[in-house]
C-alpha positions in Angstrom: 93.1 -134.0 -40.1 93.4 -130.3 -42.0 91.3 -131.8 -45.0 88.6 -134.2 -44.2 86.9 -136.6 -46.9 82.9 -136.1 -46.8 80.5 -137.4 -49.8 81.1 -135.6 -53.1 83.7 -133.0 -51.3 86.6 -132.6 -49.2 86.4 -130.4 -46.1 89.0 -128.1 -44.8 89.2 -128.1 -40.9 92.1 -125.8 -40.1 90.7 -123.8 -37.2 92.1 -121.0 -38.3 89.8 -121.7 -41.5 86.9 -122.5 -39.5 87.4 -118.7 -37.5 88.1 -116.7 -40.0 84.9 -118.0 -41.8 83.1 -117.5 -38.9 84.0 -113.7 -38.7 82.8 -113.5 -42.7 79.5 -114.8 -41.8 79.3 -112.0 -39.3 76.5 -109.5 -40.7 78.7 -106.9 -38.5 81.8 -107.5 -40.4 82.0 -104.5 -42.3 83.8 -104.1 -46.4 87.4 -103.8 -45.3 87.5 -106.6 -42.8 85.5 -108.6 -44.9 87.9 -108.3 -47.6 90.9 -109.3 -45.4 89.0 -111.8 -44.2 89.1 -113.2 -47.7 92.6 -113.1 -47.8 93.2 -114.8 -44.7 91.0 -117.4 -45.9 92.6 -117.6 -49.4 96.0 -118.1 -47.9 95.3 -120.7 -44.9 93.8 -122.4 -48.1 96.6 -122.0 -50.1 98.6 -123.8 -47.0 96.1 -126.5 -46.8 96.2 -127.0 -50.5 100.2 -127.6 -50.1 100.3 -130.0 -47.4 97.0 -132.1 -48.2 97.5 -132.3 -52.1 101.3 -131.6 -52.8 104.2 -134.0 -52.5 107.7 -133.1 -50.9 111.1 -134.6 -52.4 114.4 -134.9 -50.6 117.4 -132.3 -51.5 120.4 -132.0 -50.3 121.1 -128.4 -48.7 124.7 -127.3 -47.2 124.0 -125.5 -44.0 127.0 -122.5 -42.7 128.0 -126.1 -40.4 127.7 -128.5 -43.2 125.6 -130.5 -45.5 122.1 -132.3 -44.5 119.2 -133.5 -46.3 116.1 -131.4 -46.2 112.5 -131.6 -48.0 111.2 -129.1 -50.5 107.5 -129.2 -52.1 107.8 -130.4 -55.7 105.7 -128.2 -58.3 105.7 -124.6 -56.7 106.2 -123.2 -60.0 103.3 -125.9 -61.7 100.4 -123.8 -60.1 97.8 -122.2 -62.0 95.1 -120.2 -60.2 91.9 -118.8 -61.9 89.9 -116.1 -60.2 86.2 -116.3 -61.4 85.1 -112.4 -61.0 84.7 -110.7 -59.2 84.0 -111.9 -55.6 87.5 -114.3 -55.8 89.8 -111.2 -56.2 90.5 -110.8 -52.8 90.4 -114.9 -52.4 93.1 -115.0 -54.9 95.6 -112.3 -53.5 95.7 -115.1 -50.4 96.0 -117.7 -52.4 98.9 -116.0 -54.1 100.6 -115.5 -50.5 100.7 -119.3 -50.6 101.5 -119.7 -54.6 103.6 -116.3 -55.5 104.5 -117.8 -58.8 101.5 -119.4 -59.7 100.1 -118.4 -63.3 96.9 -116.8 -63.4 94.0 -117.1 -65.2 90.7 -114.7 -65.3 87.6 -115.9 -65.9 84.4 -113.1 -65.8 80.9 -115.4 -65.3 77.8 -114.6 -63.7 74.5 -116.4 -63.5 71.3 -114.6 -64.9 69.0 -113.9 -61.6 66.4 -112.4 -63.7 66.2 -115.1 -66.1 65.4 -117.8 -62.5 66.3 -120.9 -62.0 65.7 -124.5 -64.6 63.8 -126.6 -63.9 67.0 -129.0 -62.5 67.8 -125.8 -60.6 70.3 -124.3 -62.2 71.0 -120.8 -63.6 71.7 -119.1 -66.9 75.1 -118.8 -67.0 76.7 -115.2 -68.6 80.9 -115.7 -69.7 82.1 -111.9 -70.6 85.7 -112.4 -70.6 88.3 -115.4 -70.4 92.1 -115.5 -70.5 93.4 -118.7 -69.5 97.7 -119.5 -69.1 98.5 -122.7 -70.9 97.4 -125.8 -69.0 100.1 -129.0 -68.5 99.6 -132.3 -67.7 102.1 -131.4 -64.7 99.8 -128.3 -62.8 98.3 -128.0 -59.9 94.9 -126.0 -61.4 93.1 -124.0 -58.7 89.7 -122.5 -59.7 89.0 -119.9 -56.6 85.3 -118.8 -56.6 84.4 -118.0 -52.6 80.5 -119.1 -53.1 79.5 -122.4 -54.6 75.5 -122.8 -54.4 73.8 -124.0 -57.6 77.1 -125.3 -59.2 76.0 -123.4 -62.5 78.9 -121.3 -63.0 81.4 -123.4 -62.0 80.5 -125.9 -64.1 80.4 -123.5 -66.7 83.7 -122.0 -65.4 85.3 -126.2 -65.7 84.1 -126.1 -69.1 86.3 -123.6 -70.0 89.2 -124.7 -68.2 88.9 -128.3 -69.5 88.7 -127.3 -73.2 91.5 -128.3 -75.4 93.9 -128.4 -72.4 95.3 -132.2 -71.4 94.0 -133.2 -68.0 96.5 -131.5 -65.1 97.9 -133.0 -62.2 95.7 -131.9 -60.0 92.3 -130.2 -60.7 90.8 -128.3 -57.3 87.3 -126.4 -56.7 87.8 -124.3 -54.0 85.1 -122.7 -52.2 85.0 -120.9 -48.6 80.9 -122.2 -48.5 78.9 -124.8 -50.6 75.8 -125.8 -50.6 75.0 -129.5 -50.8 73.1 -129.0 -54.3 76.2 -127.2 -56.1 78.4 -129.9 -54.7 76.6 -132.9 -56.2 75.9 -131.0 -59.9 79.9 -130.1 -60.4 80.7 -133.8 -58.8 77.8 -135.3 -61.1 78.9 -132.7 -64.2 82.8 -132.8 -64.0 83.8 -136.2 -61.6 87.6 -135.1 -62.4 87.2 -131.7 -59.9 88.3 -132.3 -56.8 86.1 -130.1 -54.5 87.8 -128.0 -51.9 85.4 -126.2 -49.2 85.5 -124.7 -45.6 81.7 -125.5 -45.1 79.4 -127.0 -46.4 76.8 -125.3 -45.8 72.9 -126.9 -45.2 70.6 -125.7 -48.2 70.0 -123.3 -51.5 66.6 -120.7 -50.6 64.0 -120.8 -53.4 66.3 -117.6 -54.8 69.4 -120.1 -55.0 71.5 -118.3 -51.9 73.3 -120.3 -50.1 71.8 -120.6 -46.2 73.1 -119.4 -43.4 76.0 -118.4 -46.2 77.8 -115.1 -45.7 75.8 -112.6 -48.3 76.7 -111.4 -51.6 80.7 -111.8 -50.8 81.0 -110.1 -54.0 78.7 -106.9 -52.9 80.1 -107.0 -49.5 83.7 -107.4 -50.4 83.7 -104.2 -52.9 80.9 -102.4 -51.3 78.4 -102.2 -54.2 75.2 -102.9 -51.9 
């Protein structure tokens, strides 16, 4: 199967997924292929998104020889996707290949490295900037961040999305890695996320990285290292 159940989280197998991941990780991959990378990844995503969590409904279509009944995905046009700067901007413009008419939503967070870690592991979180589309009961909300290691700024990220909106259709986490410890905090913090990864990957470093990971994706997709 495309998406496989695990634990806490929901694993996308797509081969296609799986290699272009593998290429990411690649300390050799250099800015520009890292950041098409991305999009590849963002899109197969997108795909798997469709056919795993979107129903179809019958229509009738007229062919040039004559009518038939085909199958069209219902809400297309009920998508909102929210890129959490900066390192999701290139995941997003694949995601978009998937969604063109999604809505988008912008949400700037970072985590406070300097500040370290709580003592339940989690980071400082920092919101600069948020502007968010109006959330329905009938979307499809997409939260794009590529990394998800401590969980701290996605929870803080759900927050956000959550507040003073009614509860959407469907509420996905995607991530291209995760580390077990970010899974179980945003599964323990917000139950109603559905989480969406390509790996999960095997453990946090005593810095809260993700290991083996893929870097900074942020720093490697914009070149700022």
């Amino acid at each position: 199967m495309p998406i496989e159940d695990r634990d806490n989280a929901h694993l996308i197998t797509h081969a296609l997924a799986k290699d272009t991941l593998s290429r990411l990780r690649d300390v050799e991959t250099e800015q520009v292929s890292f950041r098409k990378g991305l999009v590849k990844l963002g899109r197969i995503c997108g795909y798997e998104i469709i056919d795993g969590r979107m129903e179809t409904e019958y229509v009738e279509i007229e062919t040039p020889l004559e009518p038939t009944m085909g199958e069209r995905v219902r809400g297309l046009d009920d998508v909102v996707i929210i890129n959490v700067l900066r390192a999701a901007t290139p995941f997003v413009e694949g995601l978009l290949k998937a969604f063109p008419r999604a809505r988008q939503g912008v949400i700037s967070a970072s985590r406070d490295e300097e500040a370290g870690r709580d003592e339940d592991g989690s980071f400082p979180i920092t919101v600069d900037y948020v502007k968010l589309p109006e959330i329905t009961e009938d979307d499809t909300v997409i939260i794009a961040d590529p990394m998800l290691a401590t969980g701290s700024t996605m929870c803080t990220v759900l927050g956000h999305v959550i507040e003073n909106s009614p509860e959407p259709e469907n509420l996905i986490v995607l991530s291209a890695v995760s580390a077990p410890e970010g899974l179980l905090r945003v599964d323990d913090e917000r139950p109603e996320a559905d989480l969406l990864t390509v790996s999960i990957d095997d453990r946090l470093d005593d810095d809260g990285f993700i290991v083996p990971g893929l870097g900074d994706a942020g720093d490697r997709a914009f070149r700022t290292t």
